[in-house]
N, C-alpha and C positions, 0 to 999 in steps of 0.2 A: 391766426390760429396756429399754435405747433401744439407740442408732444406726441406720443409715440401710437399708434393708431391702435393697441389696446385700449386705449380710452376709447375706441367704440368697438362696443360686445356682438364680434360675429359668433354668428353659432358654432364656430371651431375653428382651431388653426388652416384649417383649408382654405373655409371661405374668407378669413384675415388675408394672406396671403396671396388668394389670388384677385378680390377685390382691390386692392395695392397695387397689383401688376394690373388690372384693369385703369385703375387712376394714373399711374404713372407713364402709361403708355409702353417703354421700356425701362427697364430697373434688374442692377444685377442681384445676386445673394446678397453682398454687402449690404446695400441697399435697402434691401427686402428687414436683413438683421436691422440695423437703423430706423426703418419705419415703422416696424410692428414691436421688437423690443423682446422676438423670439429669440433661443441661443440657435448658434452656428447648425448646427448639430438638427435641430427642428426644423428649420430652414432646408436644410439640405433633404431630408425625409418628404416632405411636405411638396418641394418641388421636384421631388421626382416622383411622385404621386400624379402634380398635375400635369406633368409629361409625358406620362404612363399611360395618362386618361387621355391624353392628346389636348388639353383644354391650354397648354402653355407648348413654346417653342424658344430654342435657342435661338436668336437673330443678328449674331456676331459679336462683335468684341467694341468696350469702350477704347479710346485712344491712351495707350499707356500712360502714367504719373510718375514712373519711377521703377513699376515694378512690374511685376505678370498683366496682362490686360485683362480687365474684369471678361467673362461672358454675359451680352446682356439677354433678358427674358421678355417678352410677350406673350400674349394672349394668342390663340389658334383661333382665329378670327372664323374661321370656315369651319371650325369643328362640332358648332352646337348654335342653331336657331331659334330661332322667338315669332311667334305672329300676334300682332298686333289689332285688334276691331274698334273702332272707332263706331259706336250703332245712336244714331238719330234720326230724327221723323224725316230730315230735310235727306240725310246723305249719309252712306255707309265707306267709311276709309277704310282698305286693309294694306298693313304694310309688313312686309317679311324683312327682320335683321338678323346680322349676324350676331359671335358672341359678345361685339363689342358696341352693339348696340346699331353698327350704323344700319341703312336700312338699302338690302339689297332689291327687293322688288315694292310696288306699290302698287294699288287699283281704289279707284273711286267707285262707287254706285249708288242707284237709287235707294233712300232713305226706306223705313219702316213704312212709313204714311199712314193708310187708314188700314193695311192689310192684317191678319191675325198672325200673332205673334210667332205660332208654330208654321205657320207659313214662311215669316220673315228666316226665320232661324234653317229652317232646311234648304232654301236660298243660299245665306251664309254660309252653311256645311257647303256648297256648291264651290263659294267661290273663294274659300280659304283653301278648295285642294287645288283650283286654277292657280290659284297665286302660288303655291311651291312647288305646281308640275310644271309651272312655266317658267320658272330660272333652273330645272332642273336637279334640284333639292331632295336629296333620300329624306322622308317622312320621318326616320328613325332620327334624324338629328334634330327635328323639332322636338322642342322641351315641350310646350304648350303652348297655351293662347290665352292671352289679354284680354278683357273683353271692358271695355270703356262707355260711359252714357251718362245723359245729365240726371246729375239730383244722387244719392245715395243708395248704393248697390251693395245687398251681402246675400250670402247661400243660404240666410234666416228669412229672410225679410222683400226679397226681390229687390225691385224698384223702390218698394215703400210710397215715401211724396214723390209724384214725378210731376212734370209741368204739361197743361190741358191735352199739349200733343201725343204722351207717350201713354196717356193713361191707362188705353188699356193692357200697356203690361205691369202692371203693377197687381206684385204680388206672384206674377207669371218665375215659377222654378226655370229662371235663366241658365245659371251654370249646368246642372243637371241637363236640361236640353239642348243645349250645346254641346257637353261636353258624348250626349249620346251620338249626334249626330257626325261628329268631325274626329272623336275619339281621339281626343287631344285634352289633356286636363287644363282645367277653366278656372283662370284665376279675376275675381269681377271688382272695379272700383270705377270712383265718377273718375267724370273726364277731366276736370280742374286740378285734381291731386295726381292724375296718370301724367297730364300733362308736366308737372312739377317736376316728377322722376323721369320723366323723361329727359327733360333740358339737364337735370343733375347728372344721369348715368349718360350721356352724349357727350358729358363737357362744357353744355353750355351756361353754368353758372358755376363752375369752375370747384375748388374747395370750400366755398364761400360758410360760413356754419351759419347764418341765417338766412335763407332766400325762401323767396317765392312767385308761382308763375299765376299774374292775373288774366285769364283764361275769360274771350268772348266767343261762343259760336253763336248760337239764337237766345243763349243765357249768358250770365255770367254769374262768376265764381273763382275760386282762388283756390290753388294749393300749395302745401307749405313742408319746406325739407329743413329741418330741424338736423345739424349735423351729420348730413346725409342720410337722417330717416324721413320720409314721409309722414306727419303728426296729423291725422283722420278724426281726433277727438274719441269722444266713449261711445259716439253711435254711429260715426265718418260720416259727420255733417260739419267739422271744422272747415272755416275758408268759405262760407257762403257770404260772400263782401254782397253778393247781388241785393240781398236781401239785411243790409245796414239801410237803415232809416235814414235819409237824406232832408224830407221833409214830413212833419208829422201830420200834415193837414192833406197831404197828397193824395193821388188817387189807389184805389185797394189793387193790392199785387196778387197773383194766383195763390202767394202761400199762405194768402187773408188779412198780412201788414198792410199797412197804409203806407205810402212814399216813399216804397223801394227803390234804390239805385236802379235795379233792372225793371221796372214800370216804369221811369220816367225817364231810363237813358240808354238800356237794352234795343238792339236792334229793331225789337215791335215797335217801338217808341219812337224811334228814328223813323222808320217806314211812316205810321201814320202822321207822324209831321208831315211827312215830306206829302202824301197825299193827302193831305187838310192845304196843302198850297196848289192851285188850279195849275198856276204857271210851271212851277216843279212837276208834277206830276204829270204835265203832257212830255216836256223834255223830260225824262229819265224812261217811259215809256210805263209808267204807272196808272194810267188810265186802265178800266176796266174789270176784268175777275182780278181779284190778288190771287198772285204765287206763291212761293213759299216765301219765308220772313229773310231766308238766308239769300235768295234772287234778288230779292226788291230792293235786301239792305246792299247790294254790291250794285244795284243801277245807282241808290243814290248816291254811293261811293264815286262811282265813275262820274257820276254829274260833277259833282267837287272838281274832281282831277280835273274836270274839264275848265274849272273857272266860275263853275255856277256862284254865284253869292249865297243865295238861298240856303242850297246843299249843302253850300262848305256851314254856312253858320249852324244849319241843325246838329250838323257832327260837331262841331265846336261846341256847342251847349252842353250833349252827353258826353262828349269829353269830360269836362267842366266837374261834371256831377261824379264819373269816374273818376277823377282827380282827387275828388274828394275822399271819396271809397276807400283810394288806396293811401292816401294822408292817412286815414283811419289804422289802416291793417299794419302800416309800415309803422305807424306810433305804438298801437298795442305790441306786436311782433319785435320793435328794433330793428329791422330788415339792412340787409347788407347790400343788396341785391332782390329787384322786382326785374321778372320780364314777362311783358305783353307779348300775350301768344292765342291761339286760336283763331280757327277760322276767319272770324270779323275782323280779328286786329291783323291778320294779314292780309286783307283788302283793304283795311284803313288804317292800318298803321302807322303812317305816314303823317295823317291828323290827329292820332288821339297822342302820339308818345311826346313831342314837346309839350304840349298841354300837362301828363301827366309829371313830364321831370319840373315844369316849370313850378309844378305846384308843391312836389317833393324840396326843391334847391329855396323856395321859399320860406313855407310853412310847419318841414318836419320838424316835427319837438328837438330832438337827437342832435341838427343839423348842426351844430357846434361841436360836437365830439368827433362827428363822421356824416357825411352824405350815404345818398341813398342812390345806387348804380343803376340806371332806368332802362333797358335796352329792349330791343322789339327782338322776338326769338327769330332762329337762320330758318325754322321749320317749323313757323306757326298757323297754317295749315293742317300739318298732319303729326301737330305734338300729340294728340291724345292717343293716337292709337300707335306711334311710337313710343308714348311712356305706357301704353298695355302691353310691349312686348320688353319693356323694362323690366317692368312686375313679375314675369314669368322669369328673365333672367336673376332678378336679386334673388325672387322666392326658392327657386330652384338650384342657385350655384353660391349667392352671396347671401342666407340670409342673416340677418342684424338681430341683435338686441339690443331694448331703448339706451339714451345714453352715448352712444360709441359717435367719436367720429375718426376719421382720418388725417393723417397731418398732412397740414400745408402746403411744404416742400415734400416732395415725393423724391423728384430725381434729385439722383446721387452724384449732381456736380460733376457729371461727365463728361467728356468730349463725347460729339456724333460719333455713331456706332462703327464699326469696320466689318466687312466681309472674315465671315469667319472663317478661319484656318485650321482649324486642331489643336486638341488641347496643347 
């Protein structure tokens, strides 16, 4: 991928410029001129604006070439916040980052489950203010908040389809009560696409202009960064690999298909294998009441690790069938880069990502032009609610219009930076 990163439409020379310096890590004005294709003169305007704002800082000098040493710029990583919600039946993740996305506090908690949703939610207003009074975080430099969940989420439409367990909020004015209760603006999408921008704005799929992150917690689903935008389709139901037909005579999935990927190789699925085997199900400790879908699929996880035969082959079959999935999305897409992330693939990641590269370095259509880059995310646990505190950064400081992306080579070919000294 090159050219000059006008080819993707920020909504103004501010957010061009400092998404750049976001991507590059450090990068001088020269630099900044070269990637965006601004003159000298705009450059200079533009970045003392975002130094004015405190959102960029000087961080010393490149190693001279011949002539004056550039200054190089970064982000003011502490100058501006993001919170992150990750809300499901099973388990609530909140994660506080900074401007650059990493993620400076985190907390787990009890899921939604069967309780009422304005219940759930003034909960959450609870413990999105523990998470920033306990790194010690002035509120004023939280931008907003993220709010992530399976199935498709907008300020029209709530939940809309959600899967048996979230049902009853569906249709529940999410953003509005949240954003009453935390007073914090509420920016809402699923977890499969937050997760996507998430490994994008972290770094972890690099400048790549076609990727995507195949995302399992108790579902699955897929989202897709199209030149650095997020692509959600006309109603942000794009990326539902879960529900690609695998087999047509299969059994009926919750969203009324027959032989969904996620019926026959989603964690439910695993689970009840695994307890339809007597001998499995005493070893793993699945005997009795089931627990939630996301417990039971990490005992039989651990069974595997252990050796089990059993366990390893039931996750090796859903592998198998994910494999297939993602053949699928990587054939329609051209994908440059797929990474396994969520919850379940960071308990089992370890089983399902040879399976899935092996079936990519195979069977992709493409595989003669280019392979397909297969990797398990650093933070596939708690991608989604790190890519909800994405969404509040891009929406709030970078946001895009369709089309744009950013070029390739960022850094300006510099030596490491030096301690700066005066102009």
């Amino acid at each position: 991928m090159s050219g000059p990163a006008r080819a993707t439409q920020h909504a103004s020379s501010k957010s061009a410029v400092l998404d750049v310096i976001r991507a590059a890590g450090t990068i001088s004005r020269v630099g900044l001129i070269n990637a965006t294709g601004f003159t000298g003169a705009t450059i200079s305007t533009v970045v003392r604006k975002l130094i004015d704002e405190g959102l960029v800082v000087e961080t010393g000098r490149a190693e001279s070439t011949g002539g004056k040493r550039r200054v190089l710029l970064q982000l003011n990583h502490s100058s501006r916040y993001a919170v992150g919600v990750h809300l499901d039946h099973a388990g609530i993740t909140y994660v506080l980052t900074n401007l650059g996305g990493s993620v400076v506090a985190r907390i787990s908690r009890a899921g939604a489950g069967a309780a009422e949703p304005r219940t759930v939610v003034a909960r959450m207003a609870a413990e999105v203010k523990g998470l920033i009074d306990g790194v010690g975080v002035d509120h004023k430099r939280v931008l907003g908040l993220g709010l992530v969940s399976p199935g498709p989420l907008s300020s029209d439409t709530g939940m809309g389809l959600t899967p048996p367990s979230m049902r009853k909020w569906e249709d529940f004015p999410l953003d509005q009560e949240l954003e009453r209760a935390t007073s914090l603006p509420v920016v809402l999408d699923n977890d499969a696409t937050a997760a996507a921008l998430g490994e994008h704005w972290s770094g972890g799929i690099g400048g790549t202009a076609i990727s995507a992150a195949l995302y399992m917690g108790t579902g699955i689903g897929a989202g897709l960064v199209i030149n650095g935008i997020t692509y959600r389709g006309s109603s942000g139901n794009a990326g539902e690999i879960g529900h690609i037909c695998v087999d047509a005579n299969g059994p009926e999935c919750w969203c009324g298909a027959r032989g969904c990927v996620e019926v026959l190789a989603g964690p439910a699925a695993v689970v009840a294998a695994a307890r339809a085997d007597a001998a499995l199900a005493g070893s793993a400790g699945l005997t009795g009441r089931a627990r939630s879908v996301s417990s039971d699929f990490a005992a039989v996880s651990r069974a595997a690790r252990r050796g089990e035969p059993s366990a390893l082959a039931i996750l090796e079959r859903s592998a198998r069938y994910i494999a297939v999935a993602a053949r699928t999305l990587a054939n329609i897409m051209d994908l440059e880069v797929l990474v396994l992330t969520g919850p379940s693939f960071a308990i089992a990641g370890s089983v399902y990502l040879p399976v899935v590269r092996d079936e990519l370095d195979r069977a992709f259509f493409s595989r003669a032009a280019h392979g397909v880059d297969v990797r398990l995310s650093r933070s596939a646990a708690t991608a989604s609610a790190i890519g909800g505190a994405a969404l509040v950064l891009q929406s709030e400081l970078v946001p895009l219009h369709e089309g744009l992306r950013l070029p390739e080579n960022l850094a300006d070919s510099e030596p490491a930076a030096l301690p700066a000294s005066g102009e």
